[in-house]
N, C-alpha and C positions, 0 to 999 in steps of 0.2 A: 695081755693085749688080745684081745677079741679079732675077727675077720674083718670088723667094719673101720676098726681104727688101720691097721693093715691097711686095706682099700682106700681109703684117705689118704694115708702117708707115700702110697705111692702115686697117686692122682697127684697131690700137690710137686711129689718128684716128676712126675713128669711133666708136670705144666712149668713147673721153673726149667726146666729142660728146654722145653721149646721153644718158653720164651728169650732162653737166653741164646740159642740157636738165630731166632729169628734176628734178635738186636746183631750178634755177630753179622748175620748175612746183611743185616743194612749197612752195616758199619764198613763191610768191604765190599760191599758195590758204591757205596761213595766213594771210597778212596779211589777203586776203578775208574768214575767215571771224571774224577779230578785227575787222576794221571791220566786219561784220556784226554781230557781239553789241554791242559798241561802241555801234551806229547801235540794235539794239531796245532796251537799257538808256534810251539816251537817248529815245526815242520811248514806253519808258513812261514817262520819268520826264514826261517832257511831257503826256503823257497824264492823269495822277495829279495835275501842277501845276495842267494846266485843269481837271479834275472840283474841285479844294480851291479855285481861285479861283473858281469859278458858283458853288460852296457857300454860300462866303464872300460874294457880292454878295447869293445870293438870301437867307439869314438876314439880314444885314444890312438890307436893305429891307426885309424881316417885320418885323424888329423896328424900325425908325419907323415904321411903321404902325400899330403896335402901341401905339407911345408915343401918337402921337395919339389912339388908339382908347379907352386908359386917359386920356388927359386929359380928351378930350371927355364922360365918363363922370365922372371927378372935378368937372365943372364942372357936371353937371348933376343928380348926385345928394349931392355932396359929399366930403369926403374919407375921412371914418367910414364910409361904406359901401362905400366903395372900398380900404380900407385891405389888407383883405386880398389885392388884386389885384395890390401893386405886389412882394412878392417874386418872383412869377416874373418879371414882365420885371425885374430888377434880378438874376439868378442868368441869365438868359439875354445880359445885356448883360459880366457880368464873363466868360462861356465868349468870346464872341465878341471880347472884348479880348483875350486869351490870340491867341485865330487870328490875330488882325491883328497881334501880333507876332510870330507865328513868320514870317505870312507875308512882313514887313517883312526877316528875319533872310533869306529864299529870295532873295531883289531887291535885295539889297543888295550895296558894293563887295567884300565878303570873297569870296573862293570856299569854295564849299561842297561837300563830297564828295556823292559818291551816295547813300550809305548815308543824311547825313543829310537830302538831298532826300526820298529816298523816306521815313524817320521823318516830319517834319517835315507834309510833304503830307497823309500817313495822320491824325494829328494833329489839322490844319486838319477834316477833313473829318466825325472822328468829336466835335470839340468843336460846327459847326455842329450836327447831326447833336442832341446834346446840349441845344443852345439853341433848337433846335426842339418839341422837348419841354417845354422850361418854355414855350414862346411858344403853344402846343396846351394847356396850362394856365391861360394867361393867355387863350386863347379861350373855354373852357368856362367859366371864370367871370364874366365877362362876358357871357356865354350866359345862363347862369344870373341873374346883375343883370336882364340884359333881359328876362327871363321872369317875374322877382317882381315887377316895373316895371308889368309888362302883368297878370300873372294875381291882384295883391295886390286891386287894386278888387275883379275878380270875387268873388274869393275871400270877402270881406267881403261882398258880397251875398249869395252863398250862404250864410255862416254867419246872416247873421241871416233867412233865410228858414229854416231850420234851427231856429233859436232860436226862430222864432213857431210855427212846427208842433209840437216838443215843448213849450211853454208852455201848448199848448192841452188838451195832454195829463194836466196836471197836477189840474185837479180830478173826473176820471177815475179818476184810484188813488186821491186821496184818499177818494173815494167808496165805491173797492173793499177801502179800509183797512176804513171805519166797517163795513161787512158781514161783513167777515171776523172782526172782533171780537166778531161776535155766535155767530158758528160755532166760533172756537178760542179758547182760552186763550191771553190777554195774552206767556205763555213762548212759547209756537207762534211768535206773530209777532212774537217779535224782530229774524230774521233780514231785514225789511220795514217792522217799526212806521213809520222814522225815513227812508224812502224819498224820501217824497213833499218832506219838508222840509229833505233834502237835495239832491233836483233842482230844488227852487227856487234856493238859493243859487246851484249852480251856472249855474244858467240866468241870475242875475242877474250874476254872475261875467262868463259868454260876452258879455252886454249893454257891461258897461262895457269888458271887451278889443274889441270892435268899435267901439264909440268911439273907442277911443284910438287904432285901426288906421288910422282915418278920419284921424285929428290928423295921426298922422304921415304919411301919404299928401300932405296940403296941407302940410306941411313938406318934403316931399320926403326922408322918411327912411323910404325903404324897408324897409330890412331890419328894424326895427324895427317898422315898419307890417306888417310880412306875419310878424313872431314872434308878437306881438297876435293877428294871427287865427289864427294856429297853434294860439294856448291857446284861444281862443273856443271853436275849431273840436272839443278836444279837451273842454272842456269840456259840451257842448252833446252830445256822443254820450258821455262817462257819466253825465250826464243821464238821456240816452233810458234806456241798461242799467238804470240806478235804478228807474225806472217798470215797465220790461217786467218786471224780477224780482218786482215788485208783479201784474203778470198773470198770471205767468207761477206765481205761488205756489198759487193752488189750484186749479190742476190738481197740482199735485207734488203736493198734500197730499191729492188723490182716491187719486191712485197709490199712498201712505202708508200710506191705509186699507184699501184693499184688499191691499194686501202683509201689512198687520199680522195681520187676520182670520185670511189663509192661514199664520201662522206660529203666531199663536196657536193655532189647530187641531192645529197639528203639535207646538205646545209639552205641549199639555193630554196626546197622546199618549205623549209620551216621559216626561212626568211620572208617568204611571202604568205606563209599563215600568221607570222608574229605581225607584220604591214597591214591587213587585214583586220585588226583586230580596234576596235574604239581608238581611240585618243587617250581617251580618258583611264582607260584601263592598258595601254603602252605607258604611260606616263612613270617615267621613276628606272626599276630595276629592267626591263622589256625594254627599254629606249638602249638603257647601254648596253646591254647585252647585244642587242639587235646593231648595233654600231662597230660595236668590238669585234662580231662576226663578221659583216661586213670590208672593216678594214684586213683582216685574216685572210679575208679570200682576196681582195685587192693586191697583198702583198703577195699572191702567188705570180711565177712567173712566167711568160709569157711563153706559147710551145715552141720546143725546139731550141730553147735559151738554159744555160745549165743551173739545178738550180739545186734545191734541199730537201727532198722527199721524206725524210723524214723528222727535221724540224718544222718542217711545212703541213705535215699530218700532224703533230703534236700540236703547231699552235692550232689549225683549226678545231680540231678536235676538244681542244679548251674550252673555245670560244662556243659548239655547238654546244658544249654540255652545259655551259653556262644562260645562251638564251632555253635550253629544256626546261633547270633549275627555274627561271625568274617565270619561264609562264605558267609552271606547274606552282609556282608560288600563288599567282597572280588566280588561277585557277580555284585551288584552295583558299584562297582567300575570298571571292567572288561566292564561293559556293556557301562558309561559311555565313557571309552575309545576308544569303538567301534563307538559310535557315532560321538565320538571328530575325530577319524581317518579320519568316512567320511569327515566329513565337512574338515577336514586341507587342502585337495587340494582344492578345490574350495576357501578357505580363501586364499591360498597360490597366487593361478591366479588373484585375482581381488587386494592383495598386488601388484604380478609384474606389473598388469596394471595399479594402481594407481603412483608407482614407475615411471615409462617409460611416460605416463605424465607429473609427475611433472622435471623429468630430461630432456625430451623436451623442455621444459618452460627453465631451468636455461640453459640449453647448447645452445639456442637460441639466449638470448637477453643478456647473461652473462653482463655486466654491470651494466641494470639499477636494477637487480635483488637484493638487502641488503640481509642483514645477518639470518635476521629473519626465511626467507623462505629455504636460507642454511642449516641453523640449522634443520629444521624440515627435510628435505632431508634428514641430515646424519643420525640424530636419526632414519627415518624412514626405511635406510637400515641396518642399524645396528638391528632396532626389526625382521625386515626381517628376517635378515643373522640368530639372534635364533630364528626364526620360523622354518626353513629349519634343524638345527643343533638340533632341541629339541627332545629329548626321549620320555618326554611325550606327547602326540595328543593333550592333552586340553591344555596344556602350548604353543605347536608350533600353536595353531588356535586363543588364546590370542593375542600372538606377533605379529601374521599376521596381527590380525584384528589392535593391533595398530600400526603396522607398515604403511596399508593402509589407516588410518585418518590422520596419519603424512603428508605421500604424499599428500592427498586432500588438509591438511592444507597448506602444502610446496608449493603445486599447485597456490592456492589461494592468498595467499602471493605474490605470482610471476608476477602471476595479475596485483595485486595493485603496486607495485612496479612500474613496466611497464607503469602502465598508467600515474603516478606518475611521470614518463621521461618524459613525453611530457610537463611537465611545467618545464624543465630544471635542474632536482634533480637525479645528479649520485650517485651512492655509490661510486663508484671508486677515487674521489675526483675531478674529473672533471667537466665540465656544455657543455650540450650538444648543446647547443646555439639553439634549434627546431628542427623542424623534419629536417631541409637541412641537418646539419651534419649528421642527422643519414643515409642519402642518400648518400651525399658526401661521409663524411669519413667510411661509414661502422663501424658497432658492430664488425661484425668477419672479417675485410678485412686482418686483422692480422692472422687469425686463421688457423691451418695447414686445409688441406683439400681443400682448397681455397674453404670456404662455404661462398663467399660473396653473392653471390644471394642470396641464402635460406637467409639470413642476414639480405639485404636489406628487403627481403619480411616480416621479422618476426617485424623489426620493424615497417614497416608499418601497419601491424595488429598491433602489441601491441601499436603506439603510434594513431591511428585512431580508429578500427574496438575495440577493448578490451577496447579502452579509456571511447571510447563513448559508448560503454555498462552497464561498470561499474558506468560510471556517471549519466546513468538513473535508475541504478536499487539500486543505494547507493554501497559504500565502504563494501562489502562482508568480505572482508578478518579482517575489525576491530572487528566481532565478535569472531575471534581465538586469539585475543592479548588477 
């Protein structure tokens, strides 16, 4: 064996060396980095177990504390008034039965995958979690027991210190009733007559709900005891509003009179601008209005006699706003008419123009003209004829204007008819065999006048110059059918 086979044999030993070195070293860094994930899966799963089992002790202690908390509370106010406390711990103790058997299902002989460790844990955690919530309900209520408990006595003395202040109140308005009645009319104070002998009731009302707040208070029925003063409490302040609406009325009804004076003033003015004004343009909605105002101020009473300040500002005040409305109608109305006037002439002229057009057209070529464009003719001088005969400006510039679309349309029409001849289609029942007849025998060679020339000429325009226009620019007239 030579140096060079030597030197090979060990080359190749050491390359299988290394490479087998290498493959080990991959071999157990994987294993590493699997027992590594391996070990953090397990280390949360551990993790996750004890946050679900503290959960799980610490609701669970809440909630006996809680049981005692509501019993002790049941035993000392009852069970009627406790009645509503016991759904949340009883919605809190069914979540917490759920945790304790999943968490039974984690601790027990089965094995349990990972997957459903970590479910199972999340679980526990979010049903505590849950139960906690209703058990923060069942504190606030309780909260609340202990607060009516303590603040119902108070509460009852204030309402009837409450009740003996506006008691005292009461022959005060009836007093300011008896004065008032010597100032307005019986109607006036309707809205107050019956005040004072309504804050009484009430007040005697709030009297016996405080008694009976008291009852149940030495019964130890709270909540009962403290709905009692609730109504006392309520009654005893619309009481009070009862009375102050009684003080509180004649100053509103200063403010009445002095509002009314200044309308009346303004009334008496526009009465003698509405008086003023035509006949002819009073006539109708100005007439009653101007009446209605009138009898509104008539029905005012006379000074120094009592009367109703502020039903008496109400009606006038109707009634002005009503003649405002009918002359500002009357107004706009008037104005648009002056408008509509100008325009009816100029509506009127570009009717006769479109008219005399279109009667050009049919007095022309009278044959090959149909019925269609007829019709719009007549109808056209017919909106005419009431445009010209109409009273009103806005109605005669209506007609006009349709009276002049008719003609355009009538125009139009006449057109197409016309061109319509030159392939041989009369209305009159006959065939006009080409343009030769219409040269030969003439449209109007019959026609008084002796209009044959103009005749011949018209249908040579209408079956050449009109033909071939309308054939390049499309059938015009099929957008009016």
């Amino acid at each position: 064996m030579d140096a060079g086979q030597i030197v090979g044999i060990v080359t190749g030993l050491v390359v299988v060396v290394v490479l087998v070195t290498a493959v080990a070293f991959w071999a157990a860094r994987r294993r590493r980095a699997a027992r590594g994930r391996a070990q953090d899966l397990e280390s949360q799963l551990q993790r996750l177990g004890v946050e679900a089992g503290s959960a799980l002790v610490r609701a669970d202690e809440r909630a006996r504390l809680a049981e005692d908390e509501l019993a002790f509370a049941q035993a000392e106010l009852g069970d009627r008034e406790t009645s509503e406390l016991a759904p949340s711990l009883r919605r809190a103790r069914e979540r917490l039965s759920e945790a304790f058997h999943l968490n039974q299902l984690l601790y027990d002989h089965v094995p349990d995958t990972d997957q459903q460790r970590q479910e199972w844990s999340a679980r526990i955690v979010d049903l505590c979690r849950s139960a906690d919530g209703s058990l923060d309900e069942l504190d606030r209520g309780l909260a609340a027991l202990r607060q009516t408990v303590r603040s119902t006595p108070d509460a009852v003395e204030r309402v009837d210190a409450e009740l003996a202040r506006v008691r005292e109140a009461v022959p005060a308005a009836r007093a300011d009733l008896d004065r008032l009645r010597g100032q307005y009319a019986e109607q006036a104070l309707l809205p107050v007559a019956d005040n004072a002998q309504q804050a009484e009731r009430l007040l005697e009302f709030a009297g016996r709900s405080t008694a009976a707040a008291r009852k149940r208070l030495a019964s130890q029925q709270v909540a009962e005891a403290g709905a009692a003063a609730r109504a006392a409490e309520e009654a005893v302040r619309r009481a009070e509003g009862l009375l102050r609406a009684v003080d509180d009325y004649e100053a509103e009804a200063l403010r009445a009179e002095a509002a009314l004076g200044a309308i009346v003033a303004e009334s008496r003015a526009e009465l003698a601008q509405a008086r003023a004004l035509p006949a002819a343009q009073r006539a109708g909605r100005i007439d009653g209005a101007v009446a209605a105002l009138e009898d509104a101020l008539a029905a005012l009473p006379a000074p120094g006699d009592p009367g109703d300040p502020v039903g008496s500002l109400t009606r006038v005040r109707e009634a002005n706003t009503a003649l405002d409305d009918a002359v500002a109608e009357r107004a706009e109305r008037d104005e648009r008419a002056r408008r509509a006037a100008a325009r009816l002439g100029p509506a009127l002229d570009d009717a006769e123009r479109q008219l005399a057009t279109a009667r050009s057209v049919v007095d022309d070529y009278r044959a090959p003209v149909g019925p269609d464009a007829r019709t719009r003719l007549a109808e056209a001088e017919r909106e005419v004829a009431q445009a010209r005969a109409a009273d009103d400006p806005e109605r005669g510039v209506a007609a006009a204007r349709r009276g002049a679309a008719l003609a355009a349309e009538a125009a139009t029409l006449a057109h197409r008819d016309i061109a319509r001849s030159g392939q041989g289609q009369r209305w009159d029942g006959g065939y006009n065999g080409g343009y030769g007849d219409a040269y030969g025998g003439g449209y109007g060679r019959g026609r008084p006048g002796g209009r044959g020339g103009s005749d011949v000429f018209g249908a040579v325009l209408g079956g050449m110059v009109l033909g071939g226009i309308l054939d390049d620019i499309g059938d015009i007239g099929d957008i009016f059918d």
